[in-house]
KEBADREN-719955 format. One line per 10 residues: number of its first residue (from 0); their letters; for each residue x, y, z of C-alpha. Coordinates in Angstrom, 1 decimal, decimal comma, padded with zeros to 4 digits. Example, Ala and Ser with C-alpha at 12.3 -4.5 7.8 and 13.67 -1.06 7.14 Angstrom:
BEGIN
0	AS	012,3:-004,5:007,8  013,7:-001,1:007,1;
***
This chain:
BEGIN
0	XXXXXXXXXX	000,0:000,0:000,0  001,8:003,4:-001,1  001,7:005,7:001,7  -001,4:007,6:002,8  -001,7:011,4:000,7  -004,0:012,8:003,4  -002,9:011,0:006,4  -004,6:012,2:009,5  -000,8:012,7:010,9  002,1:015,2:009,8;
10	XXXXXXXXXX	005,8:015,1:010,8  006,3:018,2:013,2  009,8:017,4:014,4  013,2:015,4:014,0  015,5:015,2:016,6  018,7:013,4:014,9  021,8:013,9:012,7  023,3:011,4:009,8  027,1:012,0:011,4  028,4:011,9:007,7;
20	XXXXXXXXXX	031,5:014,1:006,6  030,1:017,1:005,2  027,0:016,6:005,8  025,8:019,5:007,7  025,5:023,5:005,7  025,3:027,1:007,0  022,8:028,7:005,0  023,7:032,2:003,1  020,7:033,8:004,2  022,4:033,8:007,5;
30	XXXXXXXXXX	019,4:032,7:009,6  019,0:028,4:008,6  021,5:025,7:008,7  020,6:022,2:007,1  021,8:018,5:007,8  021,0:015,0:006,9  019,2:013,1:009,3  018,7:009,3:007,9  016,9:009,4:004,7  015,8:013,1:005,3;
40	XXXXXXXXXX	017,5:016,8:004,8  016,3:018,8:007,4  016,4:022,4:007,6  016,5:025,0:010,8  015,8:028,3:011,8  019,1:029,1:014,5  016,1:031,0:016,0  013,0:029,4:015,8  013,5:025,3:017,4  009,7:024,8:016,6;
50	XXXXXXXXXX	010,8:025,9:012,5  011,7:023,0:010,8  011,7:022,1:006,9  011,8:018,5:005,7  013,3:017,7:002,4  012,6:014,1:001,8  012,8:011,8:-001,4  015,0:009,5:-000,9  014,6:005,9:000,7  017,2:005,0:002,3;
60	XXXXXXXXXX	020,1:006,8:004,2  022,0:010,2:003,0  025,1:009,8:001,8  026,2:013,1:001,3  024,9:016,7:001,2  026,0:020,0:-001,0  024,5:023,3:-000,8  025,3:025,6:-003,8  027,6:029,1:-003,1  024,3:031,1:-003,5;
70	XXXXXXXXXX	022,1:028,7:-001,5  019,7:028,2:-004,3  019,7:024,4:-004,9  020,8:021,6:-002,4  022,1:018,0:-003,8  022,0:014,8:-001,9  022,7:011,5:-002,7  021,9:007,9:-000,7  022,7:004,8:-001,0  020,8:001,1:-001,2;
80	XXXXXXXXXX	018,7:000,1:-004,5  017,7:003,0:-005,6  021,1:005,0:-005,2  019,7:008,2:-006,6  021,1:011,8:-006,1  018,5:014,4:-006,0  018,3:018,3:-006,4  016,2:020,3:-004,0  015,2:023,8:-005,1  015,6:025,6:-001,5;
90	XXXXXXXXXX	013,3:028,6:-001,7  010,7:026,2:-002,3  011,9:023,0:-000,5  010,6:021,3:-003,6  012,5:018,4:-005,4  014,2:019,7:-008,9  015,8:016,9:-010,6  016,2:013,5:-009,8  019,2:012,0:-010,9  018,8:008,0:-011,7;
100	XXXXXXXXXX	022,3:007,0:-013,0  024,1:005,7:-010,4  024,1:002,0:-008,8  024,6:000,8:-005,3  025,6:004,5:-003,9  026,1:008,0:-004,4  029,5:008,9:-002,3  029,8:012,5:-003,5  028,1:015,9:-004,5  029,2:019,2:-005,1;
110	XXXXXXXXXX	028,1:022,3:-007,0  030,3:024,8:-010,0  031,2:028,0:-008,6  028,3:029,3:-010,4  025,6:026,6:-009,9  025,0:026,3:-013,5  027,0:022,1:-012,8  026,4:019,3:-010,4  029,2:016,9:-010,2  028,2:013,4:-008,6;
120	XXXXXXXXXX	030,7:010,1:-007,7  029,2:006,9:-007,9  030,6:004,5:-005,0  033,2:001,6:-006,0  030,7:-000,6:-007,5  029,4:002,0:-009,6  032,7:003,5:-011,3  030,9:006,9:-012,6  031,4:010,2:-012,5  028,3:012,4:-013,8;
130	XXXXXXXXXX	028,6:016,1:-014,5  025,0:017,3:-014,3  023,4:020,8:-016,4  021,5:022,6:-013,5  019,0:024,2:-016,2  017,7:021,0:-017,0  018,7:018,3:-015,3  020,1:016,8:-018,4  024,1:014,4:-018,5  026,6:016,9:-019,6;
140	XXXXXXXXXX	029,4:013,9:-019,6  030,3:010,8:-018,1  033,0:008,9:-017,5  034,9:006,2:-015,3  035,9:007,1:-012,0  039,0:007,1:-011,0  041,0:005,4:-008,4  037,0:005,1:-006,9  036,9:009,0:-005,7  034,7:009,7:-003,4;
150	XXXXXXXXXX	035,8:013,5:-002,5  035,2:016,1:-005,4  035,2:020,2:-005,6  035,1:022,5:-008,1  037,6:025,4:-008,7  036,1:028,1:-010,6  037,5:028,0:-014,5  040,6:026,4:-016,0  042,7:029,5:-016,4  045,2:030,2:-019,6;
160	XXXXXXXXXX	049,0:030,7:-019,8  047,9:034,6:-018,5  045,9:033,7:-015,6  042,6:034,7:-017,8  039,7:032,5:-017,2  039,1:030,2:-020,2  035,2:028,5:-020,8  036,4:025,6:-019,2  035,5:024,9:-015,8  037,9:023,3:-013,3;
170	XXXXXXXXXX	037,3:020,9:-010,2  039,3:018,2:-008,7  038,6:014,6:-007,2  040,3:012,6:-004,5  040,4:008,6:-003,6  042,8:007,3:-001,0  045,9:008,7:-001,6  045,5:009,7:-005,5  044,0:013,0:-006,2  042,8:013,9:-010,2;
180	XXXXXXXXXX	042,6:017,6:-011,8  039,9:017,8:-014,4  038,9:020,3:-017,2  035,1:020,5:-018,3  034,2:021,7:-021,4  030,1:021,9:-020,6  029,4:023,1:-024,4  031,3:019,7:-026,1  031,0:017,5:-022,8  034,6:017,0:-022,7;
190	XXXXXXXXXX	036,6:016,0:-020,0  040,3:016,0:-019,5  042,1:014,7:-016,7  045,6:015,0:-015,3  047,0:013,0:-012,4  048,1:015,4:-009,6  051,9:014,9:-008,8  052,8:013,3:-005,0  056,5:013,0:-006,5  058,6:013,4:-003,3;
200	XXXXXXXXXX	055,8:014,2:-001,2  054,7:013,1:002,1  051,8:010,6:000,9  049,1:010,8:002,5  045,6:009,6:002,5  043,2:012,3:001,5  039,9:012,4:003,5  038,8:016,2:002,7  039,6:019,1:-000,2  038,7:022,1:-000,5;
210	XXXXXXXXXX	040,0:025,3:-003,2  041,4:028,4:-001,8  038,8:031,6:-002,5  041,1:032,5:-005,6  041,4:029,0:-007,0  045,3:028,9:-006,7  045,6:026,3:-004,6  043,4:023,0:-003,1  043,5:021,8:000,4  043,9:018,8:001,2;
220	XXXXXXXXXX	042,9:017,2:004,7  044,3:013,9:005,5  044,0:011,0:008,1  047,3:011,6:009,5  045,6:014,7:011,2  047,5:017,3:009,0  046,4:019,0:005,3  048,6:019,0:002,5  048,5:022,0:-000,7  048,2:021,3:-003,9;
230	XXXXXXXXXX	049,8:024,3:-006,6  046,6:024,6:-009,1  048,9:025,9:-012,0  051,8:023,4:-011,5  049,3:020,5:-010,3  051,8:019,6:-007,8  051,7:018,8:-004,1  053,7:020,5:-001,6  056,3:018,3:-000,2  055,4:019,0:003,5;
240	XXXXXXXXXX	052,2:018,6:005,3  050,9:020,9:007,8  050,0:019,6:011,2  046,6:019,9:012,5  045,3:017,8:015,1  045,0:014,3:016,0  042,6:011,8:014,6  042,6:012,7:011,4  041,7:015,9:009,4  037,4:015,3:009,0;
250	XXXXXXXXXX	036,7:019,0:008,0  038,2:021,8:006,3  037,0:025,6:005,1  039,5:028,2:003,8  038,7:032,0:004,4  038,4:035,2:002,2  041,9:036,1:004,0  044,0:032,8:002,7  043,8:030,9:005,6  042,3:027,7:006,4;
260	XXXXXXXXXX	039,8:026,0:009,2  040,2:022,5:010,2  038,3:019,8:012,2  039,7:016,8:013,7  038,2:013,5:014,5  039,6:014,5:018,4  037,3:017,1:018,6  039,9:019,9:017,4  039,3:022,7:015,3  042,5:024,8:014,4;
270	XXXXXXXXXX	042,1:027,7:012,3  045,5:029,2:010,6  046,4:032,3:008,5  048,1:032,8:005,4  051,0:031,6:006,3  049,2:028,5:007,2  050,4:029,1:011,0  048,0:028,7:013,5  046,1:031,3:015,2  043,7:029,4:017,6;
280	XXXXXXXXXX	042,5:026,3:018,7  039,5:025,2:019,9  038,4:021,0:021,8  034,6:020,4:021,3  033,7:016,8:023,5  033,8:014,7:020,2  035,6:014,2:016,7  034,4:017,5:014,2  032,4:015,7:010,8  031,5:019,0:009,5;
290	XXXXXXXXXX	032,6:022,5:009,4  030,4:025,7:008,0  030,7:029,2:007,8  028,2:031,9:008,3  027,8:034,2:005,5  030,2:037,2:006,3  032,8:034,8:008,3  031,5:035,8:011,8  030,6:032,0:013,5  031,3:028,4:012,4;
300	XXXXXXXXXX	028,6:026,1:012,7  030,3:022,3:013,5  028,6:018,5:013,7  030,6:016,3:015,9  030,5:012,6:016,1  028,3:012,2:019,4  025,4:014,4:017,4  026,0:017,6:018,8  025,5:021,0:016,8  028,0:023,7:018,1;
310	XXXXXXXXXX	027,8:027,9:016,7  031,5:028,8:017,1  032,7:032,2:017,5  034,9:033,2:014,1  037,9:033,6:016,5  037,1:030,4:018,4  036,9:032,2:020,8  033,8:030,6:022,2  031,1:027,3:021,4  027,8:027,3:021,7;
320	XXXXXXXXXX	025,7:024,5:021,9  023,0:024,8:019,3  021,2:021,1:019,8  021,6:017,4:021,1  021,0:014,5:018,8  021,6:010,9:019,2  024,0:009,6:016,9  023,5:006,1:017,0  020,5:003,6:016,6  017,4:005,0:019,4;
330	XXXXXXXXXX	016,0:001,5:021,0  012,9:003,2:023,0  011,2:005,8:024,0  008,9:006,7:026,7  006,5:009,4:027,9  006,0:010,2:031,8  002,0:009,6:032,8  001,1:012,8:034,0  002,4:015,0:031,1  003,4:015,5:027,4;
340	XXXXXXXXXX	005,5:017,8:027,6  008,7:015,8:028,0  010,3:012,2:026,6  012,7:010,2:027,5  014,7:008,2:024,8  017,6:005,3:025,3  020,4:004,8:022,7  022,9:002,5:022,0  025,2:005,3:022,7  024,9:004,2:026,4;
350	XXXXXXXXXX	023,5:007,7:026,7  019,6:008,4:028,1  018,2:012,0:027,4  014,9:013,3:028,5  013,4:016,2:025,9  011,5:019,3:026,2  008,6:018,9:023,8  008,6:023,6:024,0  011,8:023,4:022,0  013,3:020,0:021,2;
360	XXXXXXXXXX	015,9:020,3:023,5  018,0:017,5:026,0  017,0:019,0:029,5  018,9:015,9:030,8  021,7:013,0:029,2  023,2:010,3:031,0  025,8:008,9:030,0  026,5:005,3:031,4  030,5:004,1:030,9  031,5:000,5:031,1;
370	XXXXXXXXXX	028,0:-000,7:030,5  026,5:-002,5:027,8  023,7:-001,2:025,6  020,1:000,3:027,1  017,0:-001,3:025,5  013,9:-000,6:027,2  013,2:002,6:029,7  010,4:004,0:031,7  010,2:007,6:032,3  008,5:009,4:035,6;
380	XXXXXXXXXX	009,1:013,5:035,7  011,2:012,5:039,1  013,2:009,7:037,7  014,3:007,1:034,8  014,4:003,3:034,9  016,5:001,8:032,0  017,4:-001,9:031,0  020,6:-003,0:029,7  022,3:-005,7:027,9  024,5:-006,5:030,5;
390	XXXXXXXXXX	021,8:-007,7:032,6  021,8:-004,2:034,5  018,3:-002,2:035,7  019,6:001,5:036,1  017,6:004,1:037,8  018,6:008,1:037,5  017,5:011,3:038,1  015,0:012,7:035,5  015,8:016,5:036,5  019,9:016,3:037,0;
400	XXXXXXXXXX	020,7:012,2:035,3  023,0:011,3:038,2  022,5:007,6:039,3  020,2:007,1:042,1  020,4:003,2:042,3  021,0:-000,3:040,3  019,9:-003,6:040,5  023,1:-005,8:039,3  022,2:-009,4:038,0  018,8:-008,8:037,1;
410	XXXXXXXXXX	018,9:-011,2:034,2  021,6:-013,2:032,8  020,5:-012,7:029,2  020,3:-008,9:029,2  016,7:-007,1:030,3  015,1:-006,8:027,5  011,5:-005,0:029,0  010,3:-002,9:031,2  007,3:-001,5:033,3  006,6:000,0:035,9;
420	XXXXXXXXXX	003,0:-000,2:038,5  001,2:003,2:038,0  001,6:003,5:041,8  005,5:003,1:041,5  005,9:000,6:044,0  007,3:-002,2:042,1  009,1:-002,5:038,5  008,6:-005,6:036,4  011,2:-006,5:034,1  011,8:-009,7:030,8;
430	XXXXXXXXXX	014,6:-011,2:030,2  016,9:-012,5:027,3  016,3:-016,3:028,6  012,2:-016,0:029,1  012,4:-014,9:032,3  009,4:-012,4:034,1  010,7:-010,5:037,5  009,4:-008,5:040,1  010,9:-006,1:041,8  010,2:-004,3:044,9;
440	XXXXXXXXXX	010,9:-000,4:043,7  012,2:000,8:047,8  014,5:-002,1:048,2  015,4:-003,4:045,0  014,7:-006,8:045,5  013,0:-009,6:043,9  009,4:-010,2:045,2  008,5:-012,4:042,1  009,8:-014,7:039,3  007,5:-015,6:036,7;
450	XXXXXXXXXX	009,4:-018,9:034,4  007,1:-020,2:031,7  008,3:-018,5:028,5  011,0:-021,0:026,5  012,7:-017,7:024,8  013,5:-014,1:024,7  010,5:-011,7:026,2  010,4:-009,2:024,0  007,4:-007,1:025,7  005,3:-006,3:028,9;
460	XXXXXXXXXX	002,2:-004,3:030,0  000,7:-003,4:033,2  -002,6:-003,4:033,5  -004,3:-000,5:035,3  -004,5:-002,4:038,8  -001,6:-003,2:039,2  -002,0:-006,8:039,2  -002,0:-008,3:036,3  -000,1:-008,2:033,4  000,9:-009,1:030,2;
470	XXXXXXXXXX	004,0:-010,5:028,9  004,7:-012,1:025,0  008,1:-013,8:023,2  009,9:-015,2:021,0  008,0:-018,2:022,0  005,0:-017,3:019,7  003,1:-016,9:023,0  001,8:-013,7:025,3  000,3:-014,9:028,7  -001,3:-013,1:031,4;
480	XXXXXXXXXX	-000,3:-013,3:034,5  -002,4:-013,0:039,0  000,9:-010,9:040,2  -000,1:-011,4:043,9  -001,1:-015,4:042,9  002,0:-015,4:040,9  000,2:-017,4:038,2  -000,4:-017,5:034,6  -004,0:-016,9:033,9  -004,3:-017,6:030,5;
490	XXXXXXXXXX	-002,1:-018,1:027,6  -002,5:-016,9:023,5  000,0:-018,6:021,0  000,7:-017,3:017,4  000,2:-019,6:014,4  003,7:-018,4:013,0  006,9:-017,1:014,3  007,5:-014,9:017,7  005,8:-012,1:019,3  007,2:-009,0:018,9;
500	XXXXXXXXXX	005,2:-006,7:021,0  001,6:-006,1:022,8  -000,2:-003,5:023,2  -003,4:-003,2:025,4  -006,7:-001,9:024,8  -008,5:001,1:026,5  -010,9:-001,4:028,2  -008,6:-003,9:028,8  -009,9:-006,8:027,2  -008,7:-006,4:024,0;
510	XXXXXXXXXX	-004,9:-007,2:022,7  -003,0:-006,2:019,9  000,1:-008,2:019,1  002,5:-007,8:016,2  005,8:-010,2:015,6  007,5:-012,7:013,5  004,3:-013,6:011,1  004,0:-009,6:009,7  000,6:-009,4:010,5  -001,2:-007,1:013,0;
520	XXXXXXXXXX	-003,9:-009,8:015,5  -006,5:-008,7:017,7  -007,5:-011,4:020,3  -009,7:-010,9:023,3  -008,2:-012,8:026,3  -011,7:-014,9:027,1  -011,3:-016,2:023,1  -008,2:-018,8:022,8  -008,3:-017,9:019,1  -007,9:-014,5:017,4;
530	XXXXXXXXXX	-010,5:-012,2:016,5  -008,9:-010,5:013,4  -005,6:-010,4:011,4  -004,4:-008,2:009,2  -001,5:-008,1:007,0  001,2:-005,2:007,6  001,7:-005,2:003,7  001,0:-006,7:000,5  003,8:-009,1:-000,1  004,2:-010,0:003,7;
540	XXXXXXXXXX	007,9:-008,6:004,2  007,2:-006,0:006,8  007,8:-007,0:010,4  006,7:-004,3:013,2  008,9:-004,3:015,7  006,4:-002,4:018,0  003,0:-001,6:018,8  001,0:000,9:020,6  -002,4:002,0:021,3  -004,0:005,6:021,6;
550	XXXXXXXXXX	-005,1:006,5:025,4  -008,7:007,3:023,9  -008,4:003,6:022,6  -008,7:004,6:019,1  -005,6:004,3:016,9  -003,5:001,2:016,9  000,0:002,5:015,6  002,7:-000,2:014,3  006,2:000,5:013,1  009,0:-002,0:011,9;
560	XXXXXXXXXX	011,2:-003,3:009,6  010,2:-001,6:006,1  010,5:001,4:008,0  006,8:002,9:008,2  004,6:004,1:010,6  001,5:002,8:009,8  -001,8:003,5:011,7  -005,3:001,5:011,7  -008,6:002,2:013,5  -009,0:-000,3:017,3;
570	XXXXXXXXXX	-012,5:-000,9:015,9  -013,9:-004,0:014,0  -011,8:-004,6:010,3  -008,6:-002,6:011,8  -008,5:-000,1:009,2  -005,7:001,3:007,7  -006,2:005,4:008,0  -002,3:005,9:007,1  000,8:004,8:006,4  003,9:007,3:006,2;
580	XXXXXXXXXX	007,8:007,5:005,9  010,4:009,0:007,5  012,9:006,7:009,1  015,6:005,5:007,2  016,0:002,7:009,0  013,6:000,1:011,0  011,4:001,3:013,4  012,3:000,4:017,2  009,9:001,8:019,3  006,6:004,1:019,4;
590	XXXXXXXXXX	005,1:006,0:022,1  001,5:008,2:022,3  001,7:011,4:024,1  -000,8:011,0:027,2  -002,9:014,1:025,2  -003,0:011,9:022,5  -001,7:015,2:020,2  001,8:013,4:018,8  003,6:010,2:018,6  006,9:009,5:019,1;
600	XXXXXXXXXX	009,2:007,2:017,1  013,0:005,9:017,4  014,7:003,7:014,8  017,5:002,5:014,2  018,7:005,5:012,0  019,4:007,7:015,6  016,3:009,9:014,5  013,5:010,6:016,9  010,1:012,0:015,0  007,5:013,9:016,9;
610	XXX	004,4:013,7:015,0  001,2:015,5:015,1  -001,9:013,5:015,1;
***
């Protein structure tokens, strides 16, 4: 089923950043900055947090991102099956072109000087390089890429034996330690290439380049954590690098002035002069990815490896922390009972954050060291309970994150779900090996243990009393359980393959169970069998991952593997009412607001969507 054109749902906000080199763009107008975020471009106001502008078309991650010297068009290009570059036309936020030529992936894009070319690399498996006419959308030339590039930038026109510009345009591409100069005739689609001399030069291999603002010379930033130059007019490398930082060069900008800008992947940026010696230095908490400057040279916008967004004074003088994102896959999510106004997510970062819904900001991160990987949380407005793979149930303080207790050897296969009673008195947890505990929340210790699942339990709810609840597995089965009786009160199995998740219904009778056999099942727990079944998609591929249920008892919302958030009506025939994209990977977890105004996913992209029901 192709996604729902008037869904009853919009996406109103992404919390999340593709950590790709590059991939993140101070806009000239001086008051956006833009960023890939799994299959998405997203686009900011610096002032406005509730401001956001989505550019998606593609279907699978971002590769890479360029923004044209005006800020007219931006480029982007993805990998997967259909490893398509596209052209955005900003003012708009409308797709332009897209591109359909390469295979496998797109690993670069960059714009001409005058945005009148788009240059694209294919990845190794695709061999091409594509130069692109911006007025139409049409192949200037092709040709076989070299020594796989996967950096390219353009440097203004080829010039002549008098340093007059020529009809030609000039750019250069990098692979590994080979760089290539190029000349572009647009009118004939010709292409000449010349290999850049390295003869008794430090090699090096190149991770960035960039042209100086008068074209004389390229910049080249390396893994060796120092840049290189490269003489346009003789095509020759200077013998000796320049030093930068450790970890490897990641990001480079020159300035109207002749000097240069770096970012390392140990969280260095160095900024030199014209003499390429250095003027200042600057440690943000994490390796630099990206590097932008403001319009008239004033601030530096950077990306760094844990998500962050920093505004850096021209000088570096000073950082400011712009936002928080996670940058690795989001397991769960979770909303406090008494109010929508704040989240709390769990990554495999080993970092927690709770979120302001008024602005999108982290009002607290904890960051666990030496631990394994969260996957399940609860959140309260007074504290967080988390899960972990290393058998670990964590508790910490919702306002400040500092650790207020653990429970060590909670299950020897890793916790793998959570709940908590609605009067906070006890926490029940699953386990990698089947197992059900209970724990009692002001002494941490086990009241109950609950041992008839024969694999992984993979989900629990709490009914509103307090005792009884549900619990489902890997086992194809969910049971509910008498807490006080400690027994199993009745038992559902699944034709096909394991449980994924349950979700239960506003009365409580009702349960809605999604796994293994790609289908969404209703049962009611007097009925052995199911009451309906409905598949998740046509050809049966997509497995949800997770399920929820609206508080009013309305919406049943599933998300999973093919990467959709798809909703049906709770009543008789569970209707489809929509079916949208904007993960770029599976789905992990979903939460409802306790308003019932948005929904929450994670997946396993890093991004966090708020949307507005």
């Amino acid at each position: 089923m192709p996604p729902v054109e008037d869904a009853p749902i919009e996406l109103e906000h992404a919390i999340g950043i593709s950590t790709i080199r590059g991939g993140l763009h101070y806009h000239p107008n001086g008051r956006e900055y833009m960023y890939a975020a799994g299959a998405s471009i997203i686009v900011c106001n610096f002032d406005d947090p509730h401001d956001q502008s989505f550019l998606r078309g593609h279907d699978d991650s971002v590769t890479c991102v360029a923004l044209s010297p005006h800020g007219t068009y931006v480029a982007s290009g993805q990998s997967g099956e259909n490893s398509d570059a596209i052209v955005w036309d900003y003012e708009t936020k409308s797709l332009k072109f897209r591109l359909s030529e390469h295979d496998h992936a797109v690993e670069a894009v960059a714009f001409s000087h005058d945005e009148l070319l788009l240059c694209t690399l294919g990845g190794r498996d695709d061999g091409k390089l594509i130069v692109w006419d911006m007025s139409n959308g049409y192949i200037v030339t092709v040709v076989s890429n070299p020594n796989c590039s996967n950096i390219v930038a353009w440097g203004g026109f080829v010039r002549d034996v008098k340093r007059r510009d020529t009809d030609k345009y000039l750019f250069a591409t990098a692979g590994g330690t080979k760089a290539t100069m190029w000349s572009l005739d647009p009118y004939e689609g010709s292409l000449e290439s010349e290999r850049i001399t390295t003869e008794g030069a430090t090699v090096r291999s190149i991770t960035t380049m960039v042209f100086s603002e008068d074209y004389t010379t390229i910049y080249c930033g390396t893994t060796s954590g120092d840049f290189t130059t490269i003489n346009v007019r003789q095509n020759k490398m200077a013998f000796k690098p320049i030093y930068a930082n450790g970890g490897g060069v990641e990001a480079l900008l020159t300035t109207v002035k002749g000097g240069v800008v770096t970012g390392g992947g140990d969280g260095t940026v160095t900024a030199f002069d014209s003499r390429l010696e250095e003027l200042a230095k600057l440690k943000l908490p994490a390796g630099v990815v990206a590097l932008s400057f403001a319009p008239d040279g004033s601030e530096i916008v950077a990306a760094i490896r844990n998500g962050a967004i920093y505004r850096l004074r021209g000088d570096l003088s000073r950082a400011l922390l712009v936002c928080e994102n996670h940058a690795h896959p989001v397991r769960a999510c979770s909303y406090a009972r008494e109010s929508s106004d704040r989240f709390a997510t769990a990554s495999t970062d080993k970092t927690l954050r709770v979120w302001d819904a008024n602005d999108y900001k982290a009002s607290a991160t904890v960051l666990v060291r030496d631990a394994g990987e969260p996957t399940c949380i609860v959140y309260t407005l007074d504290f967080l309970i988390s899960g972990w793979t290393d058998g670990r149930i964590r508790a910490h303080d919702a306002e400040k994150g500092g650790p207020l207790w653990l429970i060590d050897h909670a299950h020897r296969g890793g916790v793998t779900a959570l709940q908590l009673a609605s009067n906070q008195r006890f926490v029940m947890t699953g386990g990698g090996e089947g197992d059900v505990r209970v724990w009692e929340l002001r002494s941490r210790e086990l009241v109950s243990h609950l041992k008839e699942h024969r694999a992984k339990v993979t989900g629990l709810t709490l009914y509103a009393d307090d005792m009884h609840a549900l619990s489902c597995s890997r086992d194809r089965s969910f049971l509910c359980w008498e807490l006080r009786e400690e027994k199993r009160v009745t038992s559902h199995t699944q034709r096909m393959g394991g449980i994924n998740a349950v979700a239960l219904s506003r009365d409580q009778t009702r349960v809605f169970s999604v796994g293994q056999e790609k289908r969404l099942t209703k049962w009611d727990l007097r009925d052995p069998n199911y009451l309906e079944c409905v598949p998740l998609s046509s050809d049966n591929t997509d497995e949800a991952t997770c399920v929820a249920v609206s508080h009013n008892g309305a919406i049943v919302a599933t998300g999973g593997s093919k990467k959709l958030l798809k909703l049906f009506d709770a009543g008789e025939g569970l209707t489809r009412v929509a079916e949208v994209v904007g993960h770029s990977g599976a789905i992990n977890d979903l939460v409802f607001s306790p308003d019932d105004k948005q929904l929450v996913t994670v997946g396993e992209d890093g991004a966090i969507l708020v949307w507005n029901l």
